[in-house]
N, CA, C and O atoms as CSV, one atom per row, in Angstrom:
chain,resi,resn,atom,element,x,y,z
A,1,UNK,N,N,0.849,-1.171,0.000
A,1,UNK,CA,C,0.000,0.000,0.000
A,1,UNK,C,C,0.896,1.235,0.000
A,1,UNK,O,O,1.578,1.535,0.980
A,2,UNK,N,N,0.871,1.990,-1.209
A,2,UNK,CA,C,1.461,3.534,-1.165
A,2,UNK,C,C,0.792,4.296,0.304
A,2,UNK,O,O,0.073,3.825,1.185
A,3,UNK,N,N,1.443,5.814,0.096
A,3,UNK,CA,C,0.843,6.390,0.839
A,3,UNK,C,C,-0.359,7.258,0.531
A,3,UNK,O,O,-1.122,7.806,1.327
A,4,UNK,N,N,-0.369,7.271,-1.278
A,4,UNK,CA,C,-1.403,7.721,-1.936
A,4,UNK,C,C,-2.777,7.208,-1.064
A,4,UNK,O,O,-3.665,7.753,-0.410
A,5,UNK,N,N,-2.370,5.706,-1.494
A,5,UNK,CA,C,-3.948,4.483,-1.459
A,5,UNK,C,C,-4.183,4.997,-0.149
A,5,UNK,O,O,-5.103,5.807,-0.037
A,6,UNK,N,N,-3.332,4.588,1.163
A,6,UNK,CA,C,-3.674,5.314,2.590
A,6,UNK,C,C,-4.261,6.387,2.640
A,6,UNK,O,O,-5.172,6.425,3.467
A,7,UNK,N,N,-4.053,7.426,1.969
A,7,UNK,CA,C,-4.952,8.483,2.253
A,7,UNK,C,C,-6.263,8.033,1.604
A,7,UNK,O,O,-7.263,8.195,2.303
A,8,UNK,N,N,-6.422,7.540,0.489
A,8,UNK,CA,C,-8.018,7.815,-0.023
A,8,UNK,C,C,-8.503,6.664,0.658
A,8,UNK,O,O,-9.732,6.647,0.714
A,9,UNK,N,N,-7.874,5.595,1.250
A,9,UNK,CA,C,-8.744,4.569,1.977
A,9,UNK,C,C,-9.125,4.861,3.190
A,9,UNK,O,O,-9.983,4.189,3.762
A,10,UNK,N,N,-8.252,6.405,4.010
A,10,UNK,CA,C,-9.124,7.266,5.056
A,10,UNK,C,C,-9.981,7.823,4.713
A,10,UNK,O,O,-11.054,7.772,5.314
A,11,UNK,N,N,-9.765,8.652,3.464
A,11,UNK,CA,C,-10.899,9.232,3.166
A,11,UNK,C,C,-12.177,8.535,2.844
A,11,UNK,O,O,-13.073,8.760,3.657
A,12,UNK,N,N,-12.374,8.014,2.194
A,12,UNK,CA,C,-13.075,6.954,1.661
A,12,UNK,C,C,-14.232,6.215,3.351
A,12,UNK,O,O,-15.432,6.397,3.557
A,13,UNK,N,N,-13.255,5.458,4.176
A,13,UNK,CA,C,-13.845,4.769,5.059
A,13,UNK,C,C,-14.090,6.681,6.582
A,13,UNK,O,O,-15.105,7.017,7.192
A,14,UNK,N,N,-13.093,7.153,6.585
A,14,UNK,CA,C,-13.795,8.713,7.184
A,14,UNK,C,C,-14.472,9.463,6.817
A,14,UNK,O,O,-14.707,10.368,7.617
A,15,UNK,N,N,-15.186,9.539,5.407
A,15,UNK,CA,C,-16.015,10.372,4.845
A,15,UNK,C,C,-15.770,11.479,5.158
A,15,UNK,O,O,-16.562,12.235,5.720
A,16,UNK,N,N,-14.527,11.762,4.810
A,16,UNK,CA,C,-13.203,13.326,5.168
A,16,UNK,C,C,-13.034,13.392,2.839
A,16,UNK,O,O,-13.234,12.721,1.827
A,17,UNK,N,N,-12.666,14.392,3.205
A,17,UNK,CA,C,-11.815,14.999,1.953
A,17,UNK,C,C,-10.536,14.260,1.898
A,17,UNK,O,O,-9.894,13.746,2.814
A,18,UNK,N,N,-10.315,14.312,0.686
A,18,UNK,CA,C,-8.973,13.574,0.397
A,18,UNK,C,C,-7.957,14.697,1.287
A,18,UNK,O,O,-7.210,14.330,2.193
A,19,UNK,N,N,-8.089,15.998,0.867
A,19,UNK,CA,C,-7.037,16.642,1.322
A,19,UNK,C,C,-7.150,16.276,2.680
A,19,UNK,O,O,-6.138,15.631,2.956
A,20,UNK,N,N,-8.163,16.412,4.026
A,20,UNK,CA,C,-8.293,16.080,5.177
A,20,UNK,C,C,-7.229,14.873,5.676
A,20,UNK,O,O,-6.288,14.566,6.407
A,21,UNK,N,N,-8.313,14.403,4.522
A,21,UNK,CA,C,-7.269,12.729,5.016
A,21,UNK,C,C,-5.586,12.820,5.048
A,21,UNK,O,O,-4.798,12.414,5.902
A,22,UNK,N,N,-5.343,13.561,3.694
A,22,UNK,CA,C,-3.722,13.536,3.642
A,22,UNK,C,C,-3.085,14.233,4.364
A,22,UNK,O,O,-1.862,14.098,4.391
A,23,UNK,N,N,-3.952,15.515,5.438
A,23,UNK,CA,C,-2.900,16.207,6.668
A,23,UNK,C,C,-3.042,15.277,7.663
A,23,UNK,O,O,-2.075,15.283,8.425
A,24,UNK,N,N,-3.947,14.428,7.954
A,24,UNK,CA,C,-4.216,13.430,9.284
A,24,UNK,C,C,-2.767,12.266,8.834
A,24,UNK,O,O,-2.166,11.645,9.711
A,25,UNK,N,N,-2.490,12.184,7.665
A,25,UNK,CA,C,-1.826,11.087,7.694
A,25,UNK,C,C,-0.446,11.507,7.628
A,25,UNK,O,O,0.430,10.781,8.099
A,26,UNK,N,N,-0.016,13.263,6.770
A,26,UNK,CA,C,1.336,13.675,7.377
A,26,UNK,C,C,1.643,14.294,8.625
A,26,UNK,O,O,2.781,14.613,8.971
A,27,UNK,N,N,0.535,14.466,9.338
A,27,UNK,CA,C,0.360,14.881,10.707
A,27,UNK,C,C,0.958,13.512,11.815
A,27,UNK,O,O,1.761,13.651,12.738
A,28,UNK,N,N,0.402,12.447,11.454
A,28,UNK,CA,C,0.940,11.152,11.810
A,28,UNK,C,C,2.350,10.897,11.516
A,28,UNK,O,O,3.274,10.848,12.328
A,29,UNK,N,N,2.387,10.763,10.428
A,29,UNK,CA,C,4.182,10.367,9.942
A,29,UNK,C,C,5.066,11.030,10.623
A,29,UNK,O,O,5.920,10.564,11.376
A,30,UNK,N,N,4.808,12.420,10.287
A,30,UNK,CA,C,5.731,13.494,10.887
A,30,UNK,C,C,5.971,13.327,12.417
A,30,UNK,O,O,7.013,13.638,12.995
A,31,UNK,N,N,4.987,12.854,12.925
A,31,UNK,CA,C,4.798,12.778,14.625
A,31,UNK,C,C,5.627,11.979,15.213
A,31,UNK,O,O,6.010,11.928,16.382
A,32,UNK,N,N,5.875,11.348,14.283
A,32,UNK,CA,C,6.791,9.857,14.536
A,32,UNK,C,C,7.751,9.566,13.756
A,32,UNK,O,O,8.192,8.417,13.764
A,33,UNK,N,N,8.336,10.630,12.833
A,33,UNK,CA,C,9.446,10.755,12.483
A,33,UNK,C,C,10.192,11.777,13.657
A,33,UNK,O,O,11.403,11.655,13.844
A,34,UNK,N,N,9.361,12.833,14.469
A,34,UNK,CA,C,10.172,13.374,15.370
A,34,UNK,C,C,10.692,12.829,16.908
A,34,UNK,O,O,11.529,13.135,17.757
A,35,UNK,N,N,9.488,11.688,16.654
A,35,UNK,CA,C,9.426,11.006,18.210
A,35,UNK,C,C,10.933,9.957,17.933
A,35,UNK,O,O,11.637,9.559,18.861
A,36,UNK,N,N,11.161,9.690,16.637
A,36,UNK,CA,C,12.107,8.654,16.700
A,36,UNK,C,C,13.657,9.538,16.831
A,36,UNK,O,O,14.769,9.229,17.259
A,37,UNK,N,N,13.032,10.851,16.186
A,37,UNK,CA,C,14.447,11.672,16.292
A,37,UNK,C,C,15.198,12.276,17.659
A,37,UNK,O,O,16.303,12.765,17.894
A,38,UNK,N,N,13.987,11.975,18.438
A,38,UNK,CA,C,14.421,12.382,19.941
A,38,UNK,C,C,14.572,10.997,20.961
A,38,UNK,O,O,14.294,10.777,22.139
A,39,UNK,N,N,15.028,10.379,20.103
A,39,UNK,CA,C,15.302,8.895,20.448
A,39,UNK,C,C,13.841,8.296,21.499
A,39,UNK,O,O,14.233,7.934,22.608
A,40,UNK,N,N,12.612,8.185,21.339
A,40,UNK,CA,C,11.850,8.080,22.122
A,40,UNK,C,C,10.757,6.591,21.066
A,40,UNK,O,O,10.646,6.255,19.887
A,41,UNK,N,N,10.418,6.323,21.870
A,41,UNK,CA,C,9.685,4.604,21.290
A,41,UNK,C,C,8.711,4.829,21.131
A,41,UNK,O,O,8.101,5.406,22.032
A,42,UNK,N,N,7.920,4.430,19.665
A,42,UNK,CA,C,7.103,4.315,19.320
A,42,UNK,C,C,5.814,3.335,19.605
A,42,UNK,O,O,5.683,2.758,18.525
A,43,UNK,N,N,5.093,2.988,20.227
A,43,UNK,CA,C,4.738,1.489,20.699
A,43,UNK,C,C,2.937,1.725,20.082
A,43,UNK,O,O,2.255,2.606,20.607
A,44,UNK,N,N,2.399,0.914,19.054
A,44,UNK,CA,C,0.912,0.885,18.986
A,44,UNK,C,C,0.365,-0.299,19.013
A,44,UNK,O,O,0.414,-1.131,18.108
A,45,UNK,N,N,-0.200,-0.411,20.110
A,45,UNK,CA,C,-0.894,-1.655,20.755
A,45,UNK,C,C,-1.812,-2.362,19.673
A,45,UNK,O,O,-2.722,-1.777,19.086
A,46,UNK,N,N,-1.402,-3.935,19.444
A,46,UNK,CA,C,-2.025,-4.354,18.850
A,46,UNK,C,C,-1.236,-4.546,17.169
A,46,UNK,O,O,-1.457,-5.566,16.515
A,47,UNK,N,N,-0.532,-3.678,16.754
A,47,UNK,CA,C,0.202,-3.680,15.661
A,47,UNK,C,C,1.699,-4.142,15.759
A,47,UNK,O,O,2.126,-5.265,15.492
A,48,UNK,N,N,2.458,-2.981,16.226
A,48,UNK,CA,C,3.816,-3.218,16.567
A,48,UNK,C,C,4.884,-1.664,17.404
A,48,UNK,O,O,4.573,-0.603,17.947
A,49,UNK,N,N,5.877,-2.205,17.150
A,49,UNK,CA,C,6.828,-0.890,18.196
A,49,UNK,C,C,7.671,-0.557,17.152
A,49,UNK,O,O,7.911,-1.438,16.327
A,50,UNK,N,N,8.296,0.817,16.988
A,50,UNK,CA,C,9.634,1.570,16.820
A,50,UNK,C,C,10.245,1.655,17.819
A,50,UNK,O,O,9.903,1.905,18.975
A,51,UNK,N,N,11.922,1.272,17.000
A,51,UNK,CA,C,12.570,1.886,17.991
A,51,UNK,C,C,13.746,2.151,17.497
A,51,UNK,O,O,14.018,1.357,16.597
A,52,UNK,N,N,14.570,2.928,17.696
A,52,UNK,CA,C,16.451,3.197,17.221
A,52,UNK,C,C,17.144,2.078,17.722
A,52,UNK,O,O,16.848,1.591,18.813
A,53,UNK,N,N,18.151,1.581,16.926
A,53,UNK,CA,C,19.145,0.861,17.171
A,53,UNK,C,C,20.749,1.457,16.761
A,53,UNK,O,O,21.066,1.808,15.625
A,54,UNK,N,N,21.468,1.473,17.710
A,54,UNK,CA,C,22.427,1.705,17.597
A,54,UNK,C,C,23.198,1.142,16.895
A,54,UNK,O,O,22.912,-0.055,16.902
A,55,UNK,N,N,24.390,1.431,16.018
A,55,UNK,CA,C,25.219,1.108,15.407
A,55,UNK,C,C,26.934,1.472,16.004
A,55,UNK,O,O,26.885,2.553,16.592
A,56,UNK,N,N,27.865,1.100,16.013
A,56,UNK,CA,C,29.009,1.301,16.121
A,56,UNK,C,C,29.824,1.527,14.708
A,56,UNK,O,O,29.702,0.945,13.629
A,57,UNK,N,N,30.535,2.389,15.041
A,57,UNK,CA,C,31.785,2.613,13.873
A,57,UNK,C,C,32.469,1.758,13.693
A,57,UNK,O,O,33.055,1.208,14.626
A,58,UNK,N,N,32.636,1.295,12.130
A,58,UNK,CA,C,33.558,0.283,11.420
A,58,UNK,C,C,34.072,0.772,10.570
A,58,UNK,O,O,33.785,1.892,10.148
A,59,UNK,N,N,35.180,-0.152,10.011
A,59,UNK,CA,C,35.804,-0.011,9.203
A,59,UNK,C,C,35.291,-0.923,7.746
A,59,UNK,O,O,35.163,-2.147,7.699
A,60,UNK,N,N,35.066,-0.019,6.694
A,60,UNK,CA,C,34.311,-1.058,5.495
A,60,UNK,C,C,35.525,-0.771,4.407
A,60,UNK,O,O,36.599,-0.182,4.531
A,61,UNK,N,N,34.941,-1.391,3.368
A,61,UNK,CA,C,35.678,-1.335,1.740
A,61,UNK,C,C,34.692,-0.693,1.072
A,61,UNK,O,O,33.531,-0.537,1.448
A,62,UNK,N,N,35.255,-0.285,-0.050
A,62,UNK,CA,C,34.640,0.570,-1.147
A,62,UNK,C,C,34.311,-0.653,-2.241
A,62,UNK,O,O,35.337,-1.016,-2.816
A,63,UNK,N,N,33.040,-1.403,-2.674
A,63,UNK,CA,C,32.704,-2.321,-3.790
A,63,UNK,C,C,33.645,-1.958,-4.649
A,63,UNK,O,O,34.304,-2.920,-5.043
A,64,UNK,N,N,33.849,-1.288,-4.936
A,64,UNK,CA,C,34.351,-0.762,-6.362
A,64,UNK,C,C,35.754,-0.753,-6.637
A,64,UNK,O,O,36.288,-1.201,-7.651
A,65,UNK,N,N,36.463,-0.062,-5.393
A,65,UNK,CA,C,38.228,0.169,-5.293
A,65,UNK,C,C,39.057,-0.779,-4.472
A,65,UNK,O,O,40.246,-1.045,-4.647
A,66,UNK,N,N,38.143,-1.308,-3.433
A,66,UNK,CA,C,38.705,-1.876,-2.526
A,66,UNK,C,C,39.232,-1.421,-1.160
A,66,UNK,O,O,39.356,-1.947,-0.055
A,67,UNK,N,N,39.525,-0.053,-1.777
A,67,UNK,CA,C,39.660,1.171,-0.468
A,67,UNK,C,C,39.141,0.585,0.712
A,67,UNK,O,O,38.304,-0.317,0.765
A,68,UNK,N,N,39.809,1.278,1.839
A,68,UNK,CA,C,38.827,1.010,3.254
A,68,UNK,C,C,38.496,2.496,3.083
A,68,UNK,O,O,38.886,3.500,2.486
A,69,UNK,N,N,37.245,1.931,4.226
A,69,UNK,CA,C,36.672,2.993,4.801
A,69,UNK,C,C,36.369,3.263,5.614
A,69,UNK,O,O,36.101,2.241,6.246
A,70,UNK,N,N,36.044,4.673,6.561
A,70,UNK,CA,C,35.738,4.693,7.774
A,70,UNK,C,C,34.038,4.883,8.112
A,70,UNK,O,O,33.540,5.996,8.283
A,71,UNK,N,N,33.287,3.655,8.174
A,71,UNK,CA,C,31.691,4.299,8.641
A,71,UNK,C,C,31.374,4.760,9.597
A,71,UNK,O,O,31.959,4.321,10.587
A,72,UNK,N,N,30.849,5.305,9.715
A,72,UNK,CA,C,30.082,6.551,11.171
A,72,UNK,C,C,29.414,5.815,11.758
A,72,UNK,O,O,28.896,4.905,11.110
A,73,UNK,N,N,29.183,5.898,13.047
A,73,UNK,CA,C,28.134,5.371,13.587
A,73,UNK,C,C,26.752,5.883,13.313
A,73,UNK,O,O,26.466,6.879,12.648
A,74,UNK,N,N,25.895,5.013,13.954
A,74,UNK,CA,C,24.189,5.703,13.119
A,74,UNK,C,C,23.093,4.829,14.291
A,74,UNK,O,O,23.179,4.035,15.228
A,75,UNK,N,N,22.119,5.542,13.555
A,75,UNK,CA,C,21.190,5.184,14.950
A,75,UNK,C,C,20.279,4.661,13.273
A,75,UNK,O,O,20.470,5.262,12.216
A,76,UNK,N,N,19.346,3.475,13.420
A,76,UNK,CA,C,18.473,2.949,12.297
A,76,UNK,C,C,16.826,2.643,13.175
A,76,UNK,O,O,16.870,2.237,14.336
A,77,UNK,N,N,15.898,2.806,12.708
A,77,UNK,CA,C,14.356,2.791,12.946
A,77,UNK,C,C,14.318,1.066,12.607
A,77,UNK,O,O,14.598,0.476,11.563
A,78,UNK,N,N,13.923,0.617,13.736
A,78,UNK,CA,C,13.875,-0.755,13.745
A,78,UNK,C,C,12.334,-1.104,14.335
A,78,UNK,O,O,12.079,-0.681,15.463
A,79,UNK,N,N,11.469,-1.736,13.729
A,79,UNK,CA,C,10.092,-2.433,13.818
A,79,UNK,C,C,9.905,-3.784,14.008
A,79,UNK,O,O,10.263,-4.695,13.261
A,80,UNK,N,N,9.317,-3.853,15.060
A,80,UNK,CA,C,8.805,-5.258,15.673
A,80,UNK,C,C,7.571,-5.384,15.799
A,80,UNK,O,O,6.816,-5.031,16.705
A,81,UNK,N,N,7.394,-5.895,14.862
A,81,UNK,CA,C,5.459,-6.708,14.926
A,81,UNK,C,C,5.244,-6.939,15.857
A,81,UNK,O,O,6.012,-7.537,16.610
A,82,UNK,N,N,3.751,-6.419,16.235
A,82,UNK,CA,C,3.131,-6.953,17.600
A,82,UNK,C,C,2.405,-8.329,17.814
A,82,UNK,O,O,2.246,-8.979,16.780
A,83,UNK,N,N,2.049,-8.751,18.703
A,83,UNK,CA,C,2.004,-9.932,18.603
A,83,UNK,C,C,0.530,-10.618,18.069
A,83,UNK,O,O,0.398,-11.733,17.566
A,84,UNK,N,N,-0.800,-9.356,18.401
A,84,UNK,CA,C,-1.888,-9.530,17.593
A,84,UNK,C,C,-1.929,-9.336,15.701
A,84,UNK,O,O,-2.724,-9.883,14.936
A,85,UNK,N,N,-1.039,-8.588,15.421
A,85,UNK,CA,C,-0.968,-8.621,14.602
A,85,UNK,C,C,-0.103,-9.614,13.825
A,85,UNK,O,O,-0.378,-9.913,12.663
A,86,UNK,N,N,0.619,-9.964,14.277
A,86,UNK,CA,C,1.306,-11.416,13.877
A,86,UNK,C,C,0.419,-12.693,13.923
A,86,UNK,O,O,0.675,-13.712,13.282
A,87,UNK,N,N,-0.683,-12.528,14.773
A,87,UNK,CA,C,-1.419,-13.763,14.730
A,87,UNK,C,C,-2.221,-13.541,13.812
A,87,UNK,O,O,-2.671,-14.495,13.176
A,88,UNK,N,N,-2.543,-12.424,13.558
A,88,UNK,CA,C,-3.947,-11.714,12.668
A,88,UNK,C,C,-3.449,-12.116,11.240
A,88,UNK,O,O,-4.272,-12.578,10.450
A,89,UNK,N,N,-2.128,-11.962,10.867
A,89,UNK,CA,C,-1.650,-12.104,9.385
A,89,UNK,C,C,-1.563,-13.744,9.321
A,89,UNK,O,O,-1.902,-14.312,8.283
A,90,UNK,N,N,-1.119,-14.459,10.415
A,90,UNK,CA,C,-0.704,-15.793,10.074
A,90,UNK,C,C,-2.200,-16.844,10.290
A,90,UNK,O,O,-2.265,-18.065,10.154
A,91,UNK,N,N,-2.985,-16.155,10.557
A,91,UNK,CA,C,-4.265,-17.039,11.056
A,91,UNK,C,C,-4.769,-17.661,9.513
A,91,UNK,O,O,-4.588,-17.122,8.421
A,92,UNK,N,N,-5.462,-18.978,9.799
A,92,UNK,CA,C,-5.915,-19.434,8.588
A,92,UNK,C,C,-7.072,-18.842,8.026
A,92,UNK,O,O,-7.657,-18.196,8.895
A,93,UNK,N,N,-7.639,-18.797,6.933
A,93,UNK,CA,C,-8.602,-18.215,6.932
A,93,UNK,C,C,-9.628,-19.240,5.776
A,93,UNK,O,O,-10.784,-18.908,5.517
């Protein structure tokens, strides 16, 4: 699912305006692109959690030259399915 389809399938099932729908849904994103930037956990009951994972600095190669290199450390948005929703996708139907 784009983020197009998401909006008109709010709109659609909210009987909102498309435009409506599409600030409710960058109003959302955004909310939780800042919550992850202030290193803080995302958790929605029933679905799943965000969270940052740390990385340490290494030393890599360049594909191409062979060069080393020095990588930075980094923080990455890591998602863990919740556990209703893991049953919800794997259930027979």
């Amino acid at each position: 699912m784009t983020k197009a389809e998401l909006v008109n399938l709010i709109a659609e099932k909210a009987n909102i305006t498309r435009v409506k729908a599409e600030a409710v849904v960058n109003t959302i994103f955004d909310s939780m692109v800042e919550a992850l930037m202030r290193d803080d956990r995302i958790e929605i009951r029933g679905f799943g959690s965000f969270v940052n994972r740390g990385y340490e600095a290494y030393k890599g190669r360049n594909p191409r030259t062979g060069d080393v290199i020095n990588v930075q450390s980094k923080k990455l948005p890591f998602f863990k399915v919740g556990k209703e929703l893991k049953e919800e996708i794997n259930r027979q139907r």
